[in-house]
N, CA, C and O atoms as a Tripos MOL2 file, in Angstrom:
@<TRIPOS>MOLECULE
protein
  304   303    76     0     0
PROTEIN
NO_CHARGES

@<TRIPOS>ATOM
      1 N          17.6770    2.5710   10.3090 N.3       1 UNK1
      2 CA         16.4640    1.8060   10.1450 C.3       1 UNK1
      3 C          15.7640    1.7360   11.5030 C.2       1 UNK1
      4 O          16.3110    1.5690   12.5930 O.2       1 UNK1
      5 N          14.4330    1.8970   11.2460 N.am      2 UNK2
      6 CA         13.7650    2.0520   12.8480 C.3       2 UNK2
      7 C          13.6340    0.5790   12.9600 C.2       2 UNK2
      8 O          13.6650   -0.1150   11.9430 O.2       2 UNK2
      9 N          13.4470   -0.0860   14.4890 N.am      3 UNK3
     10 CA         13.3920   -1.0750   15.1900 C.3       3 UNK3
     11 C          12.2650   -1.0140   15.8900 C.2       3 UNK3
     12 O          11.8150    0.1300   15.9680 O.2       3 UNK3
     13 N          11.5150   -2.0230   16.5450 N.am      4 UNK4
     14 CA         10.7310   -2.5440   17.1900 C.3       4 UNK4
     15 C          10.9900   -3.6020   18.3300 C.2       4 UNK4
     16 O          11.6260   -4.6560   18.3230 O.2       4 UNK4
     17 N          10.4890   -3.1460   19.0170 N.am      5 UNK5
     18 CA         11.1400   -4.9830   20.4040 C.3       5 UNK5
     19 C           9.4420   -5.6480   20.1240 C.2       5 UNK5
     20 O           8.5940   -4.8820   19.6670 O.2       5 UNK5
     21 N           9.0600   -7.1980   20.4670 N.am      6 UNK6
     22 CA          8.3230   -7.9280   20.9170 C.3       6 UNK6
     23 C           8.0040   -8.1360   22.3350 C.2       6 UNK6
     24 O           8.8060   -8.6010   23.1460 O.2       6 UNK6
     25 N           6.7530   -7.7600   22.6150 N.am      7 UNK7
     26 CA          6.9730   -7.5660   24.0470 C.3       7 UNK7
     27 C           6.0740   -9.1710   24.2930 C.2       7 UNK7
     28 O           5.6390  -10.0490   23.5470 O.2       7 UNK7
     29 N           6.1240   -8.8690   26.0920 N.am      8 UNK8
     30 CA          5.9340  -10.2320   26.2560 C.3       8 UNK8
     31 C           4.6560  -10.7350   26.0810 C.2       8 UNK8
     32 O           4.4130  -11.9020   26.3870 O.2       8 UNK8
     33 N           3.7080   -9.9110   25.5730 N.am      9 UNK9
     34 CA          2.4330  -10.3140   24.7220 C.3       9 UNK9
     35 C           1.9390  -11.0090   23.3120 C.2       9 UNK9
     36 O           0.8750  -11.4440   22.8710 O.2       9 UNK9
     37 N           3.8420  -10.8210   22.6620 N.am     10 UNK10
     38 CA          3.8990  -10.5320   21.3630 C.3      10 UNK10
     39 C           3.0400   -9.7100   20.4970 C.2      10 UNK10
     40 O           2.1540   -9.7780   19.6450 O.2      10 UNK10
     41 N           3.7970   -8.8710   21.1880 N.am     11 UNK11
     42 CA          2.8620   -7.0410   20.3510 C.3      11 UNK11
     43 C           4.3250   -6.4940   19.8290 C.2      11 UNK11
     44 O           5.4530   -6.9570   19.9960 O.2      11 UNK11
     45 N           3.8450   -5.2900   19.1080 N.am     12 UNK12
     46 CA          5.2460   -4.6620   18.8930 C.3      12 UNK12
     47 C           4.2620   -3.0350   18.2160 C.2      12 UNK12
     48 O           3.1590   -2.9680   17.6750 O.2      12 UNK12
     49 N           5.2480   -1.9620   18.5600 N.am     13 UNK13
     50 CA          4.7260   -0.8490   17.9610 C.3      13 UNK13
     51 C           5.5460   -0.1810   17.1540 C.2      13 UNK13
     52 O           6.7580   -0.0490   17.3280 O.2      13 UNK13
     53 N           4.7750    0.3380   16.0800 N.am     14 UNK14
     54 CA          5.2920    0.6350   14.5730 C.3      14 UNK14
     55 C           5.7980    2.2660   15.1300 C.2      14 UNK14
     56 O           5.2210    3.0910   15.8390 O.2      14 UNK14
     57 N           6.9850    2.2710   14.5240 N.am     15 UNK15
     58 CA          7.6850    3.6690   15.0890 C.3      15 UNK15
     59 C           6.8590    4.6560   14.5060 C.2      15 UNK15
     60 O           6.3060    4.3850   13.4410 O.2      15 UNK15
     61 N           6.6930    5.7190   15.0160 N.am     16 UNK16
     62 CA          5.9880    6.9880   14.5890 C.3      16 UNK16
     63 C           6.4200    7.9830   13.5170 C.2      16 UNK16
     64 O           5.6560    8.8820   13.1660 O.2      16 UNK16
     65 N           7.6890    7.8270   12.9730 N.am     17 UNK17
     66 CA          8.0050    7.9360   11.5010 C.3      17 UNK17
     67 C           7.3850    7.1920   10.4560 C.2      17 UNK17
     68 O           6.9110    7.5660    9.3830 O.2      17 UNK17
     69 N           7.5210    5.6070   11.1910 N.am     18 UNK18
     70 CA          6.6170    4.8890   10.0340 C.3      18 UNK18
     71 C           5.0580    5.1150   10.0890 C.2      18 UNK18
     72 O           4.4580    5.3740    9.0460 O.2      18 UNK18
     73 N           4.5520    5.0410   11.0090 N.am     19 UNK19
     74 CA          3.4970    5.5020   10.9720 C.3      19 UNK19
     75 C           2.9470    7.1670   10.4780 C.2      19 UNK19
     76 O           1.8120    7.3100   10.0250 O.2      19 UNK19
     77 N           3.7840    8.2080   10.6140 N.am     20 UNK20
     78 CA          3.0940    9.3490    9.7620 C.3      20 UNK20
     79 C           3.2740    8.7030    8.4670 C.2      20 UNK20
     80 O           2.2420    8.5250    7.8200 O.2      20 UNK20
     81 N           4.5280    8.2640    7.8920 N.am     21 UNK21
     82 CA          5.1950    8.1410    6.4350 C.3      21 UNK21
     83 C           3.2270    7.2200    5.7190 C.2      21 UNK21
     84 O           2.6310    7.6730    4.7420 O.2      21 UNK21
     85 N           2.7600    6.1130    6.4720 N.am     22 UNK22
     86 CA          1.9690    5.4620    5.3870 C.3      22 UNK22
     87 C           0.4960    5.8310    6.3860 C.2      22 UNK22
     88 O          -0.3810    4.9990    6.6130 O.2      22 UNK22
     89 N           0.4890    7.1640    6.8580 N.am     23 UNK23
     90 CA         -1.0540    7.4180    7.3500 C.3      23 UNK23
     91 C          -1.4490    6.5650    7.7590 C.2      23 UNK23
     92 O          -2.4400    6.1660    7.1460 O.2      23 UNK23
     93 N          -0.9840    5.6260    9.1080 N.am     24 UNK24
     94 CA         -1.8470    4.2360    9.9720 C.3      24 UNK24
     95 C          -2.2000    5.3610   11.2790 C.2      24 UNK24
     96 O          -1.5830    5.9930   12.1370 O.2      24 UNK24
     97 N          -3.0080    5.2420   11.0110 N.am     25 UNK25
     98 CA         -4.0050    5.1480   12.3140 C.3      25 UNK25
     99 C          -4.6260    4.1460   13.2690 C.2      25 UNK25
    100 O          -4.9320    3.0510   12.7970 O.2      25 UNK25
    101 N          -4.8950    4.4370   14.8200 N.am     26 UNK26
    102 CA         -5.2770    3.8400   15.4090 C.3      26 UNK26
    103 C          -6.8940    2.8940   14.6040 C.2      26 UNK26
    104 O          -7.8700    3.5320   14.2100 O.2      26 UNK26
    105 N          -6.8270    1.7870   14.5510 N.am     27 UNK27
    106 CA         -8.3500    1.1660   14.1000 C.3      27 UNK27
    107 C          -7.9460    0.5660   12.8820 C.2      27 UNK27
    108 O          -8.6900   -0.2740   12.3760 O.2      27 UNK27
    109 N          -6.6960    0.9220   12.2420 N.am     28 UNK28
    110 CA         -6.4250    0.5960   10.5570 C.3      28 UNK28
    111 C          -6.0740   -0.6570   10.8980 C.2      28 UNK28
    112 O          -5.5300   -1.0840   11.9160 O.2      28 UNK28
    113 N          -6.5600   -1.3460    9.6440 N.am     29 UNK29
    114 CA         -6.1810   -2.7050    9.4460 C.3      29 UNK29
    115 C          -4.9400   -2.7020    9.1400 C.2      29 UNK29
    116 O          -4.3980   -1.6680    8.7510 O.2      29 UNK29
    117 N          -4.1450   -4.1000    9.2900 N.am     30 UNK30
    118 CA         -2.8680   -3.6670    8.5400 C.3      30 UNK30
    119 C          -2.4050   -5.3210    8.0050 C.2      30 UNK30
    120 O          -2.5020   -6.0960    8.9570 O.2      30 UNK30
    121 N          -1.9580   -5.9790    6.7780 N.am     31 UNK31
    122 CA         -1.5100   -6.8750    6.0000 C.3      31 UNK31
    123 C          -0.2360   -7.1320    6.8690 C.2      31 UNK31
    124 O           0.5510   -6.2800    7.2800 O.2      31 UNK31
    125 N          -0.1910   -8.7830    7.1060 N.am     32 UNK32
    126 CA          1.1870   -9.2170    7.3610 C.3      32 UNK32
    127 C           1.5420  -10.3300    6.8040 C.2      32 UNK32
    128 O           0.7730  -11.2740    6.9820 O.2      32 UNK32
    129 N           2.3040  -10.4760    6.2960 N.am     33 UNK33
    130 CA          2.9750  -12.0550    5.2620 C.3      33 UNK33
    131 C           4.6850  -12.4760    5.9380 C.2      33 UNK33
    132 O           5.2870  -11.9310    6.8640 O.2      33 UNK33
    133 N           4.8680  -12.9780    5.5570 N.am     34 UNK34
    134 CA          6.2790  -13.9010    6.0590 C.3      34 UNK34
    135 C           6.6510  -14.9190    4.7620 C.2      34 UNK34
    136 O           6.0860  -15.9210    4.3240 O.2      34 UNK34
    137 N           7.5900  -14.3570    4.4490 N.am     35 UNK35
    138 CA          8.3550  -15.7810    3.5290 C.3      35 UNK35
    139 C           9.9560  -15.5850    4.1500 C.2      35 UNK35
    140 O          10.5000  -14.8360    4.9610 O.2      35 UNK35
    141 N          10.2900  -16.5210    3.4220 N.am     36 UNK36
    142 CA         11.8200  -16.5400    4.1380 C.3      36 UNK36
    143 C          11.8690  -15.9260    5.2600 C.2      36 UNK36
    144 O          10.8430  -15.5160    5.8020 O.2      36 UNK36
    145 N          12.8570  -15.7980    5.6860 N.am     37 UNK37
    146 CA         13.2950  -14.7950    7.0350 C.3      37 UNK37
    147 C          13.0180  -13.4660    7.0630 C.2      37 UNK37
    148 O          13.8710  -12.7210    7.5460 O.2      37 UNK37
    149 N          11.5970  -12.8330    6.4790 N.am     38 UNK38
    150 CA         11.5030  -11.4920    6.2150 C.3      38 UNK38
    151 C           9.6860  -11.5540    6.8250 C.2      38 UNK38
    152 O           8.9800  -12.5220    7.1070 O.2      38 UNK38
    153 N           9.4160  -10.1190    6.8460 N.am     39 UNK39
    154 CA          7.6920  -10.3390    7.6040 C.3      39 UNK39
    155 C           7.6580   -9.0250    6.9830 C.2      39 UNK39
    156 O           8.5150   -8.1650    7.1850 O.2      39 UNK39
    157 N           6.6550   -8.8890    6.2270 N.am     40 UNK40
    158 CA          6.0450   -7.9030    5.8790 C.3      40 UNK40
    159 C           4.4990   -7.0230    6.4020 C.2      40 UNK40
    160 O           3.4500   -7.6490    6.5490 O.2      40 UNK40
    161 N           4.5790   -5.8070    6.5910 N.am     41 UNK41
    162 CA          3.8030   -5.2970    7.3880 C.3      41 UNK41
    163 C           3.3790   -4.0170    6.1250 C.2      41 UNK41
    164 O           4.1730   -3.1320    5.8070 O.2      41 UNK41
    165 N           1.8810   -4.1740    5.4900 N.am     42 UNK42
    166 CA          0.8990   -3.0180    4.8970 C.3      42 UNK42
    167 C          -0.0160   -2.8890    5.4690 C.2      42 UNK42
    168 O          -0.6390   -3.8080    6.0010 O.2      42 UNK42
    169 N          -0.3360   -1.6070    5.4940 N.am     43 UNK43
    170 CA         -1.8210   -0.9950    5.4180 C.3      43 UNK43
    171 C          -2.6450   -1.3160    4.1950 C.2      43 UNK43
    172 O          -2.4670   -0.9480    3.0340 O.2      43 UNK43
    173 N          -3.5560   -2.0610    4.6940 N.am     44 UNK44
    174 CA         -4.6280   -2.5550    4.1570 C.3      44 UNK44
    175 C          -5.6800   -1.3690    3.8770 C.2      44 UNK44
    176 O          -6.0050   -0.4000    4.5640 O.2      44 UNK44
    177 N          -6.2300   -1.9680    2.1620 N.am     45 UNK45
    178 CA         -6.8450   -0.8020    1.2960 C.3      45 UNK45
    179 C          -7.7900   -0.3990    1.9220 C.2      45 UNK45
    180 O          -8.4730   -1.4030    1.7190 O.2      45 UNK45
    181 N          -8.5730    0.3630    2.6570 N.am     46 UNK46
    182 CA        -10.0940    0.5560    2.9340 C.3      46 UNK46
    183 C         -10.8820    0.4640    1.9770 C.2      46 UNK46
    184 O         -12.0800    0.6130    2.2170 O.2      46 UNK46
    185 N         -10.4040    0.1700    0.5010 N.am     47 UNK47
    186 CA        -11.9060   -0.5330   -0.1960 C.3      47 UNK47
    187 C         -11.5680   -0.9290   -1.4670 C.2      47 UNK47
    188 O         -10.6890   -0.2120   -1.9460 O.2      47 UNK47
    189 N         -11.9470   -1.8090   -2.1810 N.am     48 UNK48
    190 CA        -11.5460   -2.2490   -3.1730 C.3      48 UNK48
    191 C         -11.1540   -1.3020   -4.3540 C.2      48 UNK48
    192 O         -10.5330   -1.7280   -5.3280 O.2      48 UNK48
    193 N         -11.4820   -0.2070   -4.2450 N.am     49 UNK49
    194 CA        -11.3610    0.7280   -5.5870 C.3      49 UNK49
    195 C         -10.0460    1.2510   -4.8180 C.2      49 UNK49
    196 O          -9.1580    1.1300   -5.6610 O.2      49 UNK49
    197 N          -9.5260    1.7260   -3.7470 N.am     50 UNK50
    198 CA         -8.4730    1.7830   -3.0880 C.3      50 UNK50
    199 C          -7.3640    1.0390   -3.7290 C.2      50 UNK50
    200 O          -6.2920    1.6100   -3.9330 O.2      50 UNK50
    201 N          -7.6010   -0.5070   -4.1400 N.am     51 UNK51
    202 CA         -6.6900   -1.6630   -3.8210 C.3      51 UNK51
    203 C          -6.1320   -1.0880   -5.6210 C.2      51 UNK51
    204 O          -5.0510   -0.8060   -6.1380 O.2      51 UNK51
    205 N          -7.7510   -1.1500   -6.1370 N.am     52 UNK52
    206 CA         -7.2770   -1.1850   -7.5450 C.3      52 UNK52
    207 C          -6.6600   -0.0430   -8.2820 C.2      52 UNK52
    208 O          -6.2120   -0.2020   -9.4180 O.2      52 UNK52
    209 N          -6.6320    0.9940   -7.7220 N.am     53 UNK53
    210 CA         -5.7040    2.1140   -7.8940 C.3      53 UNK53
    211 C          -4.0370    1.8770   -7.4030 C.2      53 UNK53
    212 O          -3.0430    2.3170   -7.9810 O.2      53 UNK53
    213 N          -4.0730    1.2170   -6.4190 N.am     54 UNK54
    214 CA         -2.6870    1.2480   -6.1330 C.3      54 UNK54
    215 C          -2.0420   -0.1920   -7.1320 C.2      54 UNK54
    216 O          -0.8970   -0.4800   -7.4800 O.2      54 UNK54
    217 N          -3.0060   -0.6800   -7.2970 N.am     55 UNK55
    218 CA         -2.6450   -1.7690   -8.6300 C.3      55 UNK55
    219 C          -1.3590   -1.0340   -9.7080 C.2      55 UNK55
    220 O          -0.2230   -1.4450   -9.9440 O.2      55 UNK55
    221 N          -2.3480    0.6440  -10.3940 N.am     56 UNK56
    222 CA         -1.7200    0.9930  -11.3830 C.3      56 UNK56
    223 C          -0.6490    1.6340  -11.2350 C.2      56 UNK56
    224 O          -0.0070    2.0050  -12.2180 O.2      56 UNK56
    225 N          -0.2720    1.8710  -10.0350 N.am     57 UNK57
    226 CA          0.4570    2.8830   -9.4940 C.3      57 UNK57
    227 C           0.7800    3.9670  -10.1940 C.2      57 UNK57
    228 O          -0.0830    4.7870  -10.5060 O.2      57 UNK57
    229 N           2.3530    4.1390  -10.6050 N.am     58 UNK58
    230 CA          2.3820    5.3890  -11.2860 C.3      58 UNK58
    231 C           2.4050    5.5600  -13.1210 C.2      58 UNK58
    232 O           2.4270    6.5020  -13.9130 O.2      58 UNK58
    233 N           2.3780    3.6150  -13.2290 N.am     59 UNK59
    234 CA          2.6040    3.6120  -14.4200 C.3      59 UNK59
    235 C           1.9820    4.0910  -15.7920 C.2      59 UNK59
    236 O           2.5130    4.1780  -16.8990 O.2      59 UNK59
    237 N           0.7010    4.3720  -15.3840 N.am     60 UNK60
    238 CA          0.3830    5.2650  -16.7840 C.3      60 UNK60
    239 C          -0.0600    6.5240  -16.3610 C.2      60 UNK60
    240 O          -1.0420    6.9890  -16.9400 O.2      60 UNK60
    241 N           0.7030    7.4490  -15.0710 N.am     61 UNK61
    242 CA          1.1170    8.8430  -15.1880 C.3      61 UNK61
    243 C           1.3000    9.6570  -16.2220 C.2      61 UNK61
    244 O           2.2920    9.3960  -16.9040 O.2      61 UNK61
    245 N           0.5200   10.7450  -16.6170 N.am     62 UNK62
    246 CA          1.5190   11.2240  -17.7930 C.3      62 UNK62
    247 C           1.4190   10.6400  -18.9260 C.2      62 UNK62
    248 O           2.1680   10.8100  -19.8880 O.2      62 UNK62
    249 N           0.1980    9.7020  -18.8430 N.am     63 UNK63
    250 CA         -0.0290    9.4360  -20.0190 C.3      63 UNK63
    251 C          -1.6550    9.4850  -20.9060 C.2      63 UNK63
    252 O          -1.9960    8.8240  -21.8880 O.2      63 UNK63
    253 N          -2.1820   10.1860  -20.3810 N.am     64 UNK64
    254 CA         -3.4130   10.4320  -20.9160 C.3      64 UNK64
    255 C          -3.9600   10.2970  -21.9270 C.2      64 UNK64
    256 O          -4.9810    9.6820  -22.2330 O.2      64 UNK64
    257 N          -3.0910   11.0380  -22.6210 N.am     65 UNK65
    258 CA         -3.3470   11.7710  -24.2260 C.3      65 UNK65
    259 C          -3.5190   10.6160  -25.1380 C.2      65 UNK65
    260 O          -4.4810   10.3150  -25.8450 O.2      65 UNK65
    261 N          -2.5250   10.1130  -24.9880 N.am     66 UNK66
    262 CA         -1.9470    8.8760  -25.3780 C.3      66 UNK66
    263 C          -2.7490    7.5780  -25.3230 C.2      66 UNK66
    264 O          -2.6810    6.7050  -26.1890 O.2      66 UNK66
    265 N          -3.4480    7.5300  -24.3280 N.am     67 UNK67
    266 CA         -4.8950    6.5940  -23.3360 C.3      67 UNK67
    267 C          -5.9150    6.7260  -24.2160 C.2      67 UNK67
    268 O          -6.5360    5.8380  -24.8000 O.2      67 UNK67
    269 N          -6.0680    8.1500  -24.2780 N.am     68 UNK68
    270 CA         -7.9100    8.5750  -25.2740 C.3      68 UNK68
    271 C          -7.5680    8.3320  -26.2250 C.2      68 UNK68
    272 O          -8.3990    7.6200  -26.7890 O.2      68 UNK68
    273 N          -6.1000    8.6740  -27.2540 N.am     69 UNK69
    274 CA         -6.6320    7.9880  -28.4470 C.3      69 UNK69
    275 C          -6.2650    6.7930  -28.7040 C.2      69 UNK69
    276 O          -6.5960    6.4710  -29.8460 O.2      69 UNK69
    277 N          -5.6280    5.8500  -28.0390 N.am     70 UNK70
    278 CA         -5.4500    4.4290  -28.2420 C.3      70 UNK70
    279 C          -7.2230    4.1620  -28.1850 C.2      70 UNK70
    280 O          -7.6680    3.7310  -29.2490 O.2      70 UNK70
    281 N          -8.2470    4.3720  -27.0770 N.am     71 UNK71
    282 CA         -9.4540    4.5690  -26.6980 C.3      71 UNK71
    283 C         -10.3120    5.0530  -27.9920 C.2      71 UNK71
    284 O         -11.3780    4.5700  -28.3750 O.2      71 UNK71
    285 N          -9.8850    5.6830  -28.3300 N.am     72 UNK72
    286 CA        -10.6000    6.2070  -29.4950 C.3      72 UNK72
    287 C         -10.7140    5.4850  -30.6130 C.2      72 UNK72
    288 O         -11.8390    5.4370  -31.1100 O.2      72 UNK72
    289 N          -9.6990    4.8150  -31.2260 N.am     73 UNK73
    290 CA         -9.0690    4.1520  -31.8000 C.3      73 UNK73
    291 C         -10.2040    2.2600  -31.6080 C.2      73 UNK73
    292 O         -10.6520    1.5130  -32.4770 O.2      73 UNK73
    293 N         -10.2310    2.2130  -30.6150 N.am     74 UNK74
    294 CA        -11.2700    1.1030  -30.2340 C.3      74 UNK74
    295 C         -12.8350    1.2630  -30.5870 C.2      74 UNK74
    296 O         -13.5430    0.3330  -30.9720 O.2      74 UNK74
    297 N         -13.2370    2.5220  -30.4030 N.am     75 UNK75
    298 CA        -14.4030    2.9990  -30.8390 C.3      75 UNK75
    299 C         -14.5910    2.9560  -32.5580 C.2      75 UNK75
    300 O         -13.8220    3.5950  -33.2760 O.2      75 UNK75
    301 N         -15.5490    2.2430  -33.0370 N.am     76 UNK76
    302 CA        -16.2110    2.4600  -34.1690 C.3      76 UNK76
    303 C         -17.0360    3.8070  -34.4960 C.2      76 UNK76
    304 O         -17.6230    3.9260  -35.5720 O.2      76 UNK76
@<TRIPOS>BOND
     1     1     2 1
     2     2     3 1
     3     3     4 2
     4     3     5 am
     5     5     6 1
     6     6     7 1
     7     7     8 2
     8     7     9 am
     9     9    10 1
    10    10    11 1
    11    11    12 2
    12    11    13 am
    13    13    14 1
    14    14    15 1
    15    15    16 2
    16    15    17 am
    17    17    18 1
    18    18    19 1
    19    19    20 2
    20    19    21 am
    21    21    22 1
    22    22    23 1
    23    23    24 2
    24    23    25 am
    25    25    26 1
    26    26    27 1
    27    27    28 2
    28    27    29 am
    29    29    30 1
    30    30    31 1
    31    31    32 2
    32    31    33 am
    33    33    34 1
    34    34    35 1
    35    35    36 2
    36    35    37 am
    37    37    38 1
    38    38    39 1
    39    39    40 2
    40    39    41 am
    41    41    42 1
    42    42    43 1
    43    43    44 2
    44    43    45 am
    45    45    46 1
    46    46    47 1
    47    47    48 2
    48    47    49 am
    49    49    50 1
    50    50    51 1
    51    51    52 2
    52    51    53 am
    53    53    54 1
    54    54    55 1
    55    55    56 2
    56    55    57 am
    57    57    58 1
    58    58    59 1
    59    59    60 2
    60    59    61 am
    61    61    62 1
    62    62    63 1
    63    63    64 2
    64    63    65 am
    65    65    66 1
    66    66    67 1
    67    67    68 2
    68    67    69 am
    69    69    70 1
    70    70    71 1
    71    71    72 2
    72    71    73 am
    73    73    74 1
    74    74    75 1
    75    75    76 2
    76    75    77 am
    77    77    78 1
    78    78    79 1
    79    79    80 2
    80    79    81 am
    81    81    82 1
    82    82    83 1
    83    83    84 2
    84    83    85 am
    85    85    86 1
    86    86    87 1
    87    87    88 2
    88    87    89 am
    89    89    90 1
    90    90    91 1
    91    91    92 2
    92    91    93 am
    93    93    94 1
    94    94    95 1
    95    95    96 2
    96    95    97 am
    97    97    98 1
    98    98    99 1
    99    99   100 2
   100    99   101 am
   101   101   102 1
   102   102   103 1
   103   103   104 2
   104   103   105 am
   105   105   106 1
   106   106   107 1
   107   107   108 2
   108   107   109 am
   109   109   110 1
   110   110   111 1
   111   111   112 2
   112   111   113 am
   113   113   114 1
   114   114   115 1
   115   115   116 2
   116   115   117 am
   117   117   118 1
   118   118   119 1
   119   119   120 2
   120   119   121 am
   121   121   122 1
   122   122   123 1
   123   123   124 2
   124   123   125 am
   125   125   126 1
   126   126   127 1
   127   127   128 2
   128   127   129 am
   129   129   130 1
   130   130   131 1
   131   131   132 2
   132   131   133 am
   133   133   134 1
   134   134   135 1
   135   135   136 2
   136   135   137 am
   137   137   138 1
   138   138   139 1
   139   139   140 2
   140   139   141 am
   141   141   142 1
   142   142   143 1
   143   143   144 2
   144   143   145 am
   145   145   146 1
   146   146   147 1
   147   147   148 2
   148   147   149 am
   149   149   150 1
   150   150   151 1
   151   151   152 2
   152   151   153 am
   153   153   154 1
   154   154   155 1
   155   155   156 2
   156   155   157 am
   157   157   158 1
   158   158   159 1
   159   159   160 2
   160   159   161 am
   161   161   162 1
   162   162   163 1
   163   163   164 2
   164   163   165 am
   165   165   166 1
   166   166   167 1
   167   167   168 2
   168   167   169 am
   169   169   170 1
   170   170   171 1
   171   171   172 2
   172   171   173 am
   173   173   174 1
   174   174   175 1
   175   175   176 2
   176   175   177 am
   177   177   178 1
   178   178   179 1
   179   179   180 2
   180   179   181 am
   181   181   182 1
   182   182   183 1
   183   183   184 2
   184   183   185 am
   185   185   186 1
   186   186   187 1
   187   187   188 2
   188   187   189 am
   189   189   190 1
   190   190   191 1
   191   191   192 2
   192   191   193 am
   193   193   194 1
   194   194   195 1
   195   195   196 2
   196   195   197 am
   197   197   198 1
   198   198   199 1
   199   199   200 2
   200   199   201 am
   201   201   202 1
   202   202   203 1
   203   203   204 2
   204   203   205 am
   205   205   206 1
   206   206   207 1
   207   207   208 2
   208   207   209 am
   209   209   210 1
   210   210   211 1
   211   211   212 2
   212   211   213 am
   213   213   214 1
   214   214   215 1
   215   215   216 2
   216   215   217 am
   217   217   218 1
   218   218   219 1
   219   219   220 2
   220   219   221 am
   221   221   222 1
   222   222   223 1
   223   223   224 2
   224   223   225 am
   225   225   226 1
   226   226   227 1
   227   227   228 2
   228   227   229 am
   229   229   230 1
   230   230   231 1
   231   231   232 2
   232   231   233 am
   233   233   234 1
   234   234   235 1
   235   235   236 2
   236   235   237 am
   237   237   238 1
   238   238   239 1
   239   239   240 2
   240   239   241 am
   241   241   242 1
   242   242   243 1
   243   243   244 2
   244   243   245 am
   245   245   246 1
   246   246   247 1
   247   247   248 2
   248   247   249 am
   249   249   250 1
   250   250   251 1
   251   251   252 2
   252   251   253 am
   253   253   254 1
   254   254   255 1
   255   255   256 2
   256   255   257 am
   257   257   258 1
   258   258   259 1
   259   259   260 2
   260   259   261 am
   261   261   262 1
   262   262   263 1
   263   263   264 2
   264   263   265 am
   265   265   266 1
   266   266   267 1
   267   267   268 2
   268   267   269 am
   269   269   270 1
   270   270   271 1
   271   271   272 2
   272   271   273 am
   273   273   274 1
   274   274   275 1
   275   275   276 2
   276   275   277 am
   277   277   278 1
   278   278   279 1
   279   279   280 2
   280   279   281 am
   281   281   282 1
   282   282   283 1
   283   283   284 2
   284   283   285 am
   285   285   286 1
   286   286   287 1
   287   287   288 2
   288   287   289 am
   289   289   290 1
   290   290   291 1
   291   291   292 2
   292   291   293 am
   293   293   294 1
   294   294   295 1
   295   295   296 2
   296   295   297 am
   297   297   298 1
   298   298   299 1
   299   299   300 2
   300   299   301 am
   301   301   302 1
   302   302   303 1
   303   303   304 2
@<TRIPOS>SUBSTRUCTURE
     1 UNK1         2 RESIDUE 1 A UNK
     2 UNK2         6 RESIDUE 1 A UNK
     3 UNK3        10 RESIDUE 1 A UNK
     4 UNK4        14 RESIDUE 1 A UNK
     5 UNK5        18 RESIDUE 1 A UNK
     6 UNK6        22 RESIDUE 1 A UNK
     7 UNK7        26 RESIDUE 1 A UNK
     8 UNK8        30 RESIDUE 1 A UNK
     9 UNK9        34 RESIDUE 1 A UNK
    10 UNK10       38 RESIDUE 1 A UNK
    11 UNK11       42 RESIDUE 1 A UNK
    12 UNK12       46 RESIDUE 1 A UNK
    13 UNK13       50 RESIDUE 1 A UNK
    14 UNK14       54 RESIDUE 1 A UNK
    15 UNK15       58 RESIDUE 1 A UNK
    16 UNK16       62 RESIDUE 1 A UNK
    17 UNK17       66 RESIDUE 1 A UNK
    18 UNK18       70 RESIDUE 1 A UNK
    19 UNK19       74 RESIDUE 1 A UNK
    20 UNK20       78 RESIDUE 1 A UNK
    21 UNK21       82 RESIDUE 1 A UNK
    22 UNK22       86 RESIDUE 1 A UNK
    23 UNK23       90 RESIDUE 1 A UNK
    24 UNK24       94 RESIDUE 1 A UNK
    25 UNK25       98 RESIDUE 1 A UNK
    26 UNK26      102 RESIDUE 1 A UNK
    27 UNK27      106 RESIDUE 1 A UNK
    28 UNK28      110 RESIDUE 1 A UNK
    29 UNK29      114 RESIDUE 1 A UNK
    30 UNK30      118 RESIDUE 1 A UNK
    31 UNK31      122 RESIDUE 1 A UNK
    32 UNK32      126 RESIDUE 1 A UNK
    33 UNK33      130 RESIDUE 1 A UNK
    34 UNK34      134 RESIDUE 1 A UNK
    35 UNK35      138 RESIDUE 1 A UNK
    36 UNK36      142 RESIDUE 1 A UNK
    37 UNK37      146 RESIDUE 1 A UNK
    38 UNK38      150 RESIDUE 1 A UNK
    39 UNK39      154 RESIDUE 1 A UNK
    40 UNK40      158 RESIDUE 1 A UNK
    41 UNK41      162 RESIDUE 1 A UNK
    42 UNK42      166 RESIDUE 1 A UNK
    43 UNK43      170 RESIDUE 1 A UNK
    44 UNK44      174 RESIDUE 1 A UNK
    45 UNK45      178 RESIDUE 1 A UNK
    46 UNK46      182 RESIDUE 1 A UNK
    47 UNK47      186 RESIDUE 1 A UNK
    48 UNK48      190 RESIDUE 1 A UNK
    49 UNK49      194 RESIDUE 1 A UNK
    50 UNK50      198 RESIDUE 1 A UNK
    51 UNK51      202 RESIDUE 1 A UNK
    52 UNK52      206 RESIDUE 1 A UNK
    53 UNK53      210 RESIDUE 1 A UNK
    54 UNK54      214 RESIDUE 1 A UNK
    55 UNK55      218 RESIDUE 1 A UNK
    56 UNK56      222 RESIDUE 1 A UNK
    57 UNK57      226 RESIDUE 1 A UNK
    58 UNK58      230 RESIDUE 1 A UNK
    59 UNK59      234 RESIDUE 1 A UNK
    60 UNK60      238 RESIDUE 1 A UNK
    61 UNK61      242 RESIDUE 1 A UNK
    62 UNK62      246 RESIDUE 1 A UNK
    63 UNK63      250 RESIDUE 1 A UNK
    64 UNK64      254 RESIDUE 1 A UNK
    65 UNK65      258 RESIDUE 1 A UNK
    66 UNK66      262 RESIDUE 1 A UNK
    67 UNK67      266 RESIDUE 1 A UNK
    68 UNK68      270 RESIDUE 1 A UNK
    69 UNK69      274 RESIDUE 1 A UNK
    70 UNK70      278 RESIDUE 1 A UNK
    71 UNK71      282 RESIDUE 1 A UNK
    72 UNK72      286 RESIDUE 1 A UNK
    73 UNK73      290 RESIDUE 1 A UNK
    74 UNK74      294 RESIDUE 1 A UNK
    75 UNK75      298 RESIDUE 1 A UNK
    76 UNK76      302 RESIDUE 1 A UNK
């Protein structure tokens, strides 16, 4: 598991595995939360249609066919 130190600014830099793995770039925003003893660190959507795609994720992959005519099915 990659590590990070806190330096005496309280900065810290995201290892460069993690950073190719979720495409952060210098300028990217990035999400941080804390509950319990845990801190979470995302890259933040660059735009709302961004956010709402990763909403669906992979779950209706592969399912198209299946989509239009439930869809169809709604249509009079």
């Amino acid at each position: 598991m990659p590590r990070a130190k806190l330096s005496s600014k309280s900065q810290i830099v995201l290892p460069a595995p993690i950073r190719r793995q979720l495409n952060i770039k210098p300028g990217d925003e990035l999400e941080i939360s804390a509950e319990d003893n845990v801190i979470t660190i995302r890259k933040s959507p660059q735009s709302a249609a961004d956010a709402l795609d990763a909403c669906g994720s992979d779950i209706w992959r592969g399912y198209e066919k299946e989509l239009d005519e439930a869809r169809d099915q709604w249509t009079p």
